[in-house]
ZABASE-381957 format. One record per residue (C-alpha): x, y, z; residue in one letter. Coordinates in steps of 0.25 Angstrom, whole numbers, padded with zeros to 4 digits, always signed. Example, Ala and Ser with C-alpha at 12.3 -4.5 7.8 and 13.67 -1.06 7.14 Angstrom:
REM residues 2
+0049-0018+0031A
+0055-0004+0029S
REM end
This chain:
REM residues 418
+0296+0622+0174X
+0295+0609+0165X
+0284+0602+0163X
+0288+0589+0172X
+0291+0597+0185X
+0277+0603+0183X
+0271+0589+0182X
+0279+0584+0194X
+0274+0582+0206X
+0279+0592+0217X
+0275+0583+0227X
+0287+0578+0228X
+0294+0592+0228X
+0286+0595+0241X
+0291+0583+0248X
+0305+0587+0245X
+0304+0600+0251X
+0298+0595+0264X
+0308+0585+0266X
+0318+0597+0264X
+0311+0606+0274X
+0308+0594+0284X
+0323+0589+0283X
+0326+0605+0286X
+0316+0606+0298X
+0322+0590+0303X
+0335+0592+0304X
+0334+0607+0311X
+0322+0604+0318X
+0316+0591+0322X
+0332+0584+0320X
+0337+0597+0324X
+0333+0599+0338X
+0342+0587+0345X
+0354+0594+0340X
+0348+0607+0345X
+0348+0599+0358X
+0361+0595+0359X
+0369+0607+0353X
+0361+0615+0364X
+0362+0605+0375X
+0378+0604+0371X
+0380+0618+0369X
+0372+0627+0380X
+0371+0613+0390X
+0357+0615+0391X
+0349+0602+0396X
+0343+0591+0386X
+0328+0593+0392X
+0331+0609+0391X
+0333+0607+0375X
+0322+0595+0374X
+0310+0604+0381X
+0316+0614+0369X
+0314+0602+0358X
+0300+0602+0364X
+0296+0616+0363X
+0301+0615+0347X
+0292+0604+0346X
+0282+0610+0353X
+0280+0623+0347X
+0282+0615+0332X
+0269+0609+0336X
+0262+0622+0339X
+0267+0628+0326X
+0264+0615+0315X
+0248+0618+0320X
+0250+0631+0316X
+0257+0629+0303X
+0247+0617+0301X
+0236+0630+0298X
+0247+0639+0291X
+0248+0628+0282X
+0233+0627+0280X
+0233+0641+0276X
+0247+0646+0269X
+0256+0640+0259X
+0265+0629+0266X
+0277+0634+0262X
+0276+0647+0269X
+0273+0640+0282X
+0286+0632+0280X
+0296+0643+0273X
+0292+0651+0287X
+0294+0638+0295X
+0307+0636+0290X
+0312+0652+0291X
+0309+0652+0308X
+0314+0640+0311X
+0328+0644+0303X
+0328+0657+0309X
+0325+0650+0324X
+0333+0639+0323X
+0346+0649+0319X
+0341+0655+0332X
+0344+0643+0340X
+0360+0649+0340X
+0355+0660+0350X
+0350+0652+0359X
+0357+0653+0373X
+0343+0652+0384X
+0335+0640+0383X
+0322+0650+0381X
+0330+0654+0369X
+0328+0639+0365X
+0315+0638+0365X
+0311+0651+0358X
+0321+0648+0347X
+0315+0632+0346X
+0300+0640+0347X
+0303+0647+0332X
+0312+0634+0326X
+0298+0625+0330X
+0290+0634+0323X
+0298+0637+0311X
+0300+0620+0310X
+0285+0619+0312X
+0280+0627+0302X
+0292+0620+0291X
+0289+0606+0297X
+0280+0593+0295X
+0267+0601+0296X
+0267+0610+0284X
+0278+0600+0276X
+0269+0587+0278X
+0256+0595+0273X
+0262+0599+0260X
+0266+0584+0260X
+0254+0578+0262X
+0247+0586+0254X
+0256+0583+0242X
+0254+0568+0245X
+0243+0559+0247X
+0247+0544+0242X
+0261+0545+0245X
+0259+0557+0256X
+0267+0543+0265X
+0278+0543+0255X
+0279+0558+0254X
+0279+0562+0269X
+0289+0552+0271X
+0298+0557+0261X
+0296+0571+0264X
+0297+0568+0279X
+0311+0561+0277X
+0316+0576+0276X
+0315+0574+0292X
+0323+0563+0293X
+0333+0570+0281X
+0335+0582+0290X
+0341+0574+0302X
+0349+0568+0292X
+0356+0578+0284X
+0352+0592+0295X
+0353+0589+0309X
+0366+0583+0308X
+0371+0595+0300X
+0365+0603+0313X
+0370+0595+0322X
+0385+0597+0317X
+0383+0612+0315X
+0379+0614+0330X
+0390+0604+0335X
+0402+0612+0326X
+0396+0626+0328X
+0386+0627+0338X
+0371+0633+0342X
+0376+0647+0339X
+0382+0645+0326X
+0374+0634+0321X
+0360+0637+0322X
+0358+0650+0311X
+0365+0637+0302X
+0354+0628+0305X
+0344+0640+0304X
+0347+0644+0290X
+0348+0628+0288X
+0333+0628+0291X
+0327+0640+0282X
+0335+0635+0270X
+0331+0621+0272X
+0316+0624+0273X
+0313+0638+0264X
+0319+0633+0253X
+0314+0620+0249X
+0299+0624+0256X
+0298+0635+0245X
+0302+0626+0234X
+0299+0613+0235X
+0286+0612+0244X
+0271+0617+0237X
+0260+0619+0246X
+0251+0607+0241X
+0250+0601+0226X
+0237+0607+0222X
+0244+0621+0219X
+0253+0614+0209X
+0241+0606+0204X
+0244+0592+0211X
+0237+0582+0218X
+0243+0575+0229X
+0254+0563+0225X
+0255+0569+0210X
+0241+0569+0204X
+0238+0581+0196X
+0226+0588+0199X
+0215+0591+0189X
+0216+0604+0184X
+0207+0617+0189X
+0203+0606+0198X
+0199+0612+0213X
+0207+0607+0224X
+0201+0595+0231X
+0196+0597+0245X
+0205+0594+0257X
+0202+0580+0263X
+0206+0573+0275X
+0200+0573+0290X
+0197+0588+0297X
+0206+0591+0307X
+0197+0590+0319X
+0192+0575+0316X
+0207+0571+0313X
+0214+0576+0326X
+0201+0569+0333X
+0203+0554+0328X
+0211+0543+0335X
+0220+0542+0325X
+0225+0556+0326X
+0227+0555+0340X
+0235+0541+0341X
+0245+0548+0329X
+0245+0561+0339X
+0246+0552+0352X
+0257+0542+0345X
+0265+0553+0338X
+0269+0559+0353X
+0273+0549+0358X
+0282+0544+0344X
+0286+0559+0341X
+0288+0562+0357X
+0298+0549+0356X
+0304+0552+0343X
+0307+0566+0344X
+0313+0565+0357X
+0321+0555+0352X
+0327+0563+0341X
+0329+0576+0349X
+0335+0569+0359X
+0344+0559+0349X
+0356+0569+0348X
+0358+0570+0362X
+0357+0555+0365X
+0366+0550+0355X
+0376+0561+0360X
+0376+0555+0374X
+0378+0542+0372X
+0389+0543+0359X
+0394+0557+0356X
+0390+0570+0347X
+0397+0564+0333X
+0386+0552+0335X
+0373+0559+0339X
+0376+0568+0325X
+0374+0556+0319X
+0362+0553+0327X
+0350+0562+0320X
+0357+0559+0306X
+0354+0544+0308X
+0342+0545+0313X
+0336+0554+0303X
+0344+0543+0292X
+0335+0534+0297X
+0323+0539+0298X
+0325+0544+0282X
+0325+0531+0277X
+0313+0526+0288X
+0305+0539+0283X
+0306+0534+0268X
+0304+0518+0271X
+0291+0523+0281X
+0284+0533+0271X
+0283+0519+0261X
+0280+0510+0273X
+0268+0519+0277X
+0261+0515+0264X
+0260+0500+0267X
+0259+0499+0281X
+0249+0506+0290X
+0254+0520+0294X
+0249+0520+0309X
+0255+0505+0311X
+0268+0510+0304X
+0270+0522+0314X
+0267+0514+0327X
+0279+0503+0324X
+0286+0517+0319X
+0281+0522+0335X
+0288+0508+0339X
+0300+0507+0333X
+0304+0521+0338X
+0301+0517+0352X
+0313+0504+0349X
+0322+0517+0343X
+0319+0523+0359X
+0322+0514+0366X
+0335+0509+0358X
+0339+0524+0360X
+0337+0524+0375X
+0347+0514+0376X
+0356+0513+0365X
+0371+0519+0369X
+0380+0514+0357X
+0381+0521+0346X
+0376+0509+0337X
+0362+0507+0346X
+0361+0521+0346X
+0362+0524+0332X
+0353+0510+0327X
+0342+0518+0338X
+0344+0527+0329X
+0340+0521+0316X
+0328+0515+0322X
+0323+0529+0327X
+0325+0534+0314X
+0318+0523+0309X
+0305+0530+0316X
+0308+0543+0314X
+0309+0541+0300X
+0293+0537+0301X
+0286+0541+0312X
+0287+0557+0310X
+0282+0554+0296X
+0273+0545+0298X
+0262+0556+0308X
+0260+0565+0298X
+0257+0555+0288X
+0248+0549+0298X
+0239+0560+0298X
+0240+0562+0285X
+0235+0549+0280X
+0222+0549+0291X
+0220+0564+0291X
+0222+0567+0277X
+0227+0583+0272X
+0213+0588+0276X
+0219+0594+0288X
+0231+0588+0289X
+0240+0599+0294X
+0232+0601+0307X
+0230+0588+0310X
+0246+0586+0307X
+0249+0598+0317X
+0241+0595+0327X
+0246+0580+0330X
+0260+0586+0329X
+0255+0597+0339X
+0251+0586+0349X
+0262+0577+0348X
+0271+0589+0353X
+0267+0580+0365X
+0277+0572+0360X
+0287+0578+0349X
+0289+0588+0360X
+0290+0582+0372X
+0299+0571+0367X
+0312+0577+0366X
+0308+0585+0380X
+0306+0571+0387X
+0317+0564+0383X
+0326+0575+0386X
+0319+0576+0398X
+0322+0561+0400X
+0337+0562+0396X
+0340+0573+0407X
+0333+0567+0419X
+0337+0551+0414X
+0351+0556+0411X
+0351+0551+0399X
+0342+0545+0385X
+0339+0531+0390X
+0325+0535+0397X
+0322+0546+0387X
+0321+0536+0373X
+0316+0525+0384X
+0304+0535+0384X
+0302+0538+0371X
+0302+0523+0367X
+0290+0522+0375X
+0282+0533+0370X
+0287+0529+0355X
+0281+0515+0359X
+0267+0521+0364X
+0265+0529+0352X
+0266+0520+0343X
+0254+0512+0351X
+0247+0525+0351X
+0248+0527+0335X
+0243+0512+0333X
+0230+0515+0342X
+0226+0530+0333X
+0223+0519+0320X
+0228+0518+0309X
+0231+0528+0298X
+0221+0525+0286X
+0218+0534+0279X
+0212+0534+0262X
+0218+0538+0252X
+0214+0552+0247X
+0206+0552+0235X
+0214+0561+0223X
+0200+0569+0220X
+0198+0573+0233X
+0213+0575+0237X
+0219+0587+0246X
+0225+0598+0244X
+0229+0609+0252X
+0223+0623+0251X
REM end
């Protein structure tokens, strides 16, 4: 190995391969899931709100499982917890082909969420925010596009599998997909945390022989305590709860209203447009204040609702669209960094996991109560009507938790993880 890879930075190595794993757990996960509802909704007829209280439980279960990889982290190389992440969520999500009984369903979502739990945000944001303390903004936000990238350049792909070949034949293709997106690239690209390599955080070198410095930051039990913490918790059901129902349920509207070529087309724009938001947001974030920032963020995706609610052309529908995405682009990003910036990396992958867990409230319940809507209303008009709202509430909940100060670490007392 020469002499300047040694004196590089693999900071920025690291941020590759988490957004290679996130675009991988995206597009076959989180993206993924609204074509899993319309291919089994269209292939074995079962109803929206059957397949919605399924989304659910996948969110659901996630939850429980990032808490638990929130402490295996704490205790075992990253890596590990993400390589086996990646291998039961290939393996259960090939297994989706056999599915015939709707108990089937839900044990074969049970492993997928737990395999995408343990390759997902908690564990990849950690090593991130270890690797990055002045620019963490500009990090996370490149290294959280990899969501967005994975709608773009996956679900599509997993979407015209399924449409041309079907459940049975499809799925082992998305399964094998999964493993070799996330194994791979976890094992080469991503490190632990920069003090093995000798690195500081944002590129300094640290002194050599020097003893690692302490972890600092605020304890677990005062954090989840604070108002702050709970305005991010509170809002972040109510965004998420609209948001991620909005998205599972996307496929499905667009297909009512214009026709399966069309809602193809739907997840890829919206993924397009939140790439481009991520990027412009991650440089925003620095100038503006971060909690103002996400409450407009909280309102603009209430008018992206609403528009949805009642758009029926192909052009409103679409221009709805591109403002979702707009939000999407920030508003996922923006939570972890949030606690981040007033928490600090002392405990941050508790902390992280447990406002995740409670807004299952919401990331769960989304999906399960607009579909819920869309079967009893006969349609989506009421369901994004109601997501408008609580998009809109969340947003004045965020803005009354304070605002996101928080100093700037000081380079001789800087974390690191153990």
């Amino acid at each position: 190995m020469g002499e300047s890879s040694v004196n590089r930075f693999p900071g920025w190595r690291v941020v590759t391969g988490v957004f290679i794993v996130l675009s991988t757990g995206s597009g076959l996960g989180f993206y993924g899931l609204a074509v899993y509802l319309n291919a089994f909704n269209n292939e074995l007829g079962w109803e929206v709100s059957t397949l919605s209280l399924a989304t659910t439980w996948f969110f659901v279960v996630s939850g429980v499982v990032g808490v638990g990889a929130a402490r295996l982290i704490a205790r075992h190389d990253v890596r590990v917890v993400v390589v086996a992440g990646g291998c039961l969520a290939g393996a259960s999500l090939a297994s989706l082909g056999q599915v015939r009984e709707v108990w089937q369903l839900f044990a074969a979502y049970s492993a997928f969420a737990t395999g995408w739990a343990m390759a997902g945000l908690i564990p990849l944001t950690t090593v991130v925010t270890r690797w990055f303390h002045r620019r963490r903004s500009v990090a996370l936000s490149v290294a959280s596009t990899g969501l967005s990238a994975g709608g773009i350049l996956i679900t599509p792909a997993a979407k015209w599998l399924l449409d041309r070949e079907g459940i049975e034949t499809g799925m082992p293709f998305l399964g094998a997909a999964f493993v070799v997106g996330v194994v791979p690239f976890t094992l080469w690209l991503i490190r632990p945390d920069p003090a093995e390599l000798g690195w500081l955080p944002d590129g300094d070198r640290s002194e050599p022989g020097a003893a690692p410095a302490r972890l600092v930051g605020t304890p677990f039990h005062q954090a989840v305590r604070s108002r702050f913490f709970v305005g991010v918790t509170i809002g972040y059901i109510l965004a998420l709860g609209s948001q991620v129902g909005g998205i599972q349920q996307l496929v499905k509207l667009v297909e009512e209203r214009t026709d399966a070529d069309t809602a193809a087309l739907a997840t890829l724009a919206l993924a397009a447009t939140s790439v481009v938001a991520r990027l412009v947001g991650g440089r925003v974030v620095t100038a503006v204040p971060m909690m103002f920032f996400t409450a407009c963020l909280g309102g603009l995706q209430m008018l992206a609702m609403l528009s949805l609610a009642f758009a029926e052309s192909t052009v409103t529908i679409f221009a709805s669209i591109v403002l979702f995405g707009a939000t999407i682009g920030n508003i996922l990003m923006l939570q972890p960094l949030l606690i981040a910036e007033r928490f600090g990396v002392l405990d941050y992958p508790r902390i992280y996991s447990r406002t995740q867990l409670y807004g299952l409230v919401g990331t769960a319940g989304g999906p399960l109560l607009l579909g819920w809507l869309h079967d009893s209303a006969g349609g989506y008009r009421t369901s994004y009507a109601v997501a408008a709202a609580c998009s809109l509430v969340g947003a004045a909940v965020l803005l009354w938790g304070g605002p996101a100060r928080a100093p700037e670490p000081d380079l001789t007392d800087l974390a690191v993880a153990a």
